[in-house]
C-alpha positions as CSV (number, residue, x, y, z in Angstrom):
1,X,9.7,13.6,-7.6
2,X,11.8,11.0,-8.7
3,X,12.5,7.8,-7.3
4,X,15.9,8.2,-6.1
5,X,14.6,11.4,-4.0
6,X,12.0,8.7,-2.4
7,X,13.4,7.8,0.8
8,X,13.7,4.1,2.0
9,X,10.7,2.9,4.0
10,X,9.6,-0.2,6.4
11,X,6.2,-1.5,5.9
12,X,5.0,-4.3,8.3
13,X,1.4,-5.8,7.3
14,X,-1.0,-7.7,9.5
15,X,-3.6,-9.5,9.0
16,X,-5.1,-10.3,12.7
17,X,-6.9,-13.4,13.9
18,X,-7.0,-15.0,16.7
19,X,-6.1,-18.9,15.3
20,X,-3.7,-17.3,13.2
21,X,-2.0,-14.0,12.8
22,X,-0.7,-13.7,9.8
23,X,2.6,-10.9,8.6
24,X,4.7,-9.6,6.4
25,X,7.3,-6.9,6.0
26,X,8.5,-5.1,3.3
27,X,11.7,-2.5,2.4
28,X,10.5,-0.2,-0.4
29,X,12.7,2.3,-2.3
30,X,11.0,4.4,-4.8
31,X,9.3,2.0,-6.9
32,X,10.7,-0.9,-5.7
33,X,10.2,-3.6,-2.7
34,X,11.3,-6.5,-1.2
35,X,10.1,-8.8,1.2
36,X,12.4,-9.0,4.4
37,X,10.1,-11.9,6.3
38,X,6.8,-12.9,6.4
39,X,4.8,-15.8,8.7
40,X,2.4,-16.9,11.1
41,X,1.6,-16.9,14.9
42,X,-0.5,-19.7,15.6
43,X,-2.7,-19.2,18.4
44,X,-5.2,-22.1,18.5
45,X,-3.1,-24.0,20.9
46,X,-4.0,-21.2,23.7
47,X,-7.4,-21.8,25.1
48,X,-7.4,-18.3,27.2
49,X,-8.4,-15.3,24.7
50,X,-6.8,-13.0,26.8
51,X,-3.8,-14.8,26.4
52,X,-4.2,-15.2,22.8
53,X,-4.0,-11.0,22.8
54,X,-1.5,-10.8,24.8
55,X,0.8,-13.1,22.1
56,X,-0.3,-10.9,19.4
57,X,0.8,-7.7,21.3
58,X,4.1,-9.1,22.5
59,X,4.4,-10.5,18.5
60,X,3.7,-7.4,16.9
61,X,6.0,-5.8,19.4
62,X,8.7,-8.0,18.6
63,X,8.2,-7.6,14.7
64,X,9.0,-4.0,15.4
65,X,12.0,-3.7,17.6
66,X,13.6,-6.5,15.0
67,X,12.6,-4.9,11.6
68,X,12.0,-0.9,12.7
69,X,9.4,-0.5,10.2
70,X,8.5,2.8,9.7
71,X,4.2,2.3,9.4
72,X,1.5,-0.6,10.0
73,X,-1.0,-1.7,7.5
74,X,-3.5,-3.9,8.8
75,X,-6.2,-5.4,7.5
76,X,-10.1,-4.5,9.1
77,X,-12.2,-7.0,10.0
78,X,-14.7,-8.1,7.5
79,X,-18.2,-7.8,7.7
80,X,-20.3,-11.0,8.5
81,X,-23.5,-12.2,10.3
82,X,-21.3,-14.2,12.7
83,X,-21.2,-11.3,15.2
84,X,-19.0,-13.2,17.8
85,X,-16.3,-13.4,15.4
86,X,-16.3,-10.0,14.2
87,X,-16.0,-9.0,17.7
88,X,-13.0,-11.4,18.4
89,X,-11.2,-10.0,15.0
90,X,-11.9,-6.2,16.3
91,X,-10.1,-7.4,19.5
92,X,-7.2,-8.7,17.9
93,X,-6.9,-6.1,15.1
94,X,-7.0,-3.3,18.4
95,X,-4.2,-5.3,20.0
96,X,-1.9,-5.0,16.9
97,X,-2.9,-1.2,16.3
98,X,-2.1,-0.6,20.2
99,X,1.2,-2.4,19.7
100,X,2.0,-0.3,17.0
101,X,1.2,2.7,18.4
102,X,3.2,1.9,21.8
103,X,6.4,2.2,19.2
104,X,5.3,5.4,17.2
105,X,4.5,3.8,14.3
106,X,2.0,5.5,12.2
107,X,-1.3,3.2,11.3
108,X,-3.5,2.5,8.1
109,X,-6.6,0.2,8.1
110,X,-7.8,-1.5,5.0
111,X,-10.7,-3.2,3.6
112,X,-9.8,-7.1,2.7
113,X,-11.6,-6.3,-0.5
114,X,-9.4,-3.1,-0.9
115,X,-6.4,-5.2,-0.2
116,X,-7.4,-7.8,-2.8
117,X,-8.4,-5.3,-5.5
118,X,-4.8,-3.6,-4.9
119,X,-2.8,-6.9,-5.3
120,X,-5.1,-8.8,-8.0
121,X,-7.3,-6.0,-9.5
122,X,-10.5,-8.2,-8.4
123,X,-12.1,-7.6,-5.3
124,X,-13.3,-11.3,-4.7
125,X,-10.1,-12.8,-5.3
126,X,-8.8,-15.9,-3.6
127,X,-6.3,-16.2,-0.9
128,X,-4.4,-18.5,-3.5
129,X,-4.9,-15.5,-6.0
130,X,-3.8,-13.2,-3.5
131,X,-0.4,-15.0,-2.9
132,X,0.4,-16.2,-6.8
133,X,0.2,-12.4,-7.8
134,X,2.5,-11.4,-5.0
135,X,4.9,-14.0,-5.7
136,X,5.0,-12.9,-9.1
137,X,5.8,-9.3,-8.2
138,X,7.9,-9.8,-5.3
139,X,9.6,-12.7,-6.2
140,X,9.9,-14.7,-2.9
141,X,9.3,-18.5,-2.1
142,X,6.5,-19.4,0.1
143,X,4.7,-22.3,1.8
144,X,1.3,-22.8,0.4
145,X,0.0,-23.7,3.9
146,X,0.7,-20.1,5.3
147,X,-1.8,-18.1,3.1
148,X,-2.4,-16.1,6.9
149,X,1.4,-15.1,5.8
150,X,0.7,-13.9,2.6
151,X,-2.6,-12.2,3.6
152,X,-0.1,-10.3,5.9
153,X,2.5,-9.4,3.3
154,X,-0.6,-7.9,1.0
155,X,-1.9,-5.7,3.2
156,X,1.4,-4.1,3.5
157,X,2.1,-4.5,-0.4
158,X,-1.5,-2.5,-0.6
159,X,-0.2,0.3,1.5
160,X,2.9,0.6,-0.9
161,X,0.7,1.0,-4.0
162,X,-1.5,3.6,-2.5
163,X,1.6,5.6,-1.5
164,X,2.7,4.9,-4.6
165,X,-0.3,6.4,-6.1
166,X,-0.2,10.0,-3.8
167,X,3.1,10.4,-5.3
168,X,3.0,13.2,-7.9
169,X,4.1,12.6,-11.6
170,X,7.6,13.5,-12.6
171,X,6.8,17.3,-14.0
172,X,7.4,17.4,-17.9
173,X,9.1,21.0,-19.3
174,X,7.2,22.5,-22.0
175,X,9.2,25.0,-24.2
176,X,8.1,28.1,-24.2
177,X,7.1,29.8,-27.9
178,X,6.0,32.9,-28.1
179,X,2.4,33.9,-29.0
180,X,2.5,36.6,-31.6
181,X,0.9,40.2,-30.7
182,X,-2.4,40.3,-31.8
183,X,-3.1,43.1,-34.5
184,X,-4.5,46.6,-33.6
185,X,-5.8,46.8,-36.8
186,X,-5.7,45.5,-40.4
187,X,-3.1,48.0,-41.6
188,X,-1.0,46.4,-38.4
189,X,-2.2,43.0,-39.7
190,X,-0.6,43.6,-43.4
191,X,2.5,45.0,-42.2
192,X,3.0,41.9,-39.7
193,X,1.9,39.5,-42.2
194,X,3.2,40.6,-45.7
195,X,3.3,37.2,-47.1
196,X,-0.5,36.5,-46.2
197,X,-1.7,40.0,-48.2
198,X,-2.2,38.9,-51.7
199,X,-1.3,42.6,-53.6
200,X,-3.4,43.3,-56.6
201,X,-1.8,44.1,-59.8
């Protein structure tokens, strides 16, 4: 498949919080992508969590109906001993899947590690990592105090690698010689291969 056959596609990436949401969207073609917008919804100024949810539904909605991006990555909630704050990240990472889903869009979920290793090829990178190796590849300017927005932009840059990856190699054409007919039996062999039959004087 080559690239040209690729069809263009919209990638929104979140990564959900519920201080600071964090996005970014992307237009790939083949091989190619560019960053359309990325940013931050702040939500430590709203002291009702429900309310907090409710932002990053009518956010994520609003991302949507503006952009029409075609699929959601998202990153999943890490893995920590602080149990309360898993379960607050769960919450908001359900609200921006149900979002998503209210608008047909279809949904992939990964691993910050996952995200990290896609972007940086090291699992424990940095957020500052994270964002100078986007940069670099996607060539867009950025405020250092919105890594949230960056986190965003590489879970969606991660989904675009791994689709990326599932597409199959351009096929290469082999010529075709063919195999000579094996020999039935050595008087076959000499008459096939006269110049291999030394002839004794």
């Amino acid at each position: 498949m080559s690239a040209a056959a690729i069809k263009e596609r919209i990638i929104l990436g979140i990564d959900p919080g519920t201080t600071v949401m964090g996005y970014g969207i992307i237009q790939t073609t083949g091989k190619k992508a560019v960053v359309l917008t990325l940013g931050v919804l702040k939500l430590d100024k709203y002291e009702d969590y429900a309310l907090k949810l409710k932002k990053i539904f009518e956010r994520t909605v609003g991302l949507i109906d503006e952009f029409h991006p075609d699929e959601l990555a998202i990153e999943a909630p890490f893995f920590g001993k602080n149990v309360q704050s898993m379960l607050k990240l769960g919450r908001a990472q359900g609200v921006a899947i149900a979002a998503a889903m209210s608008r047909e869009l279809t949904v992939a979920e990964y691993a910050p590690k996952k995200i990290k290793l896609a972007i940086t090829g090291n699992g424990n990178a940095s957020k500052e990592q994270v964002a100078s190796m986007l940069q670099q590849q996607l060539k867009f300017e950025f405020d250092s105090k919105y890594l949230d927005a960056t986190d965003g932009l590489a879970a969606a840059f991660c989904h675009f690698t791994q689709y990326q990856l599932a597409i199959p190699a351009a096929k290469t054409v082999k010529s075709k010689i063919p195999a000579k007919k094996k020999a039935s039996s050595w008087e076959a062999f000499v008459n096939q291969n006269p110049s291999k039959v030394k002839k004794k004087s």
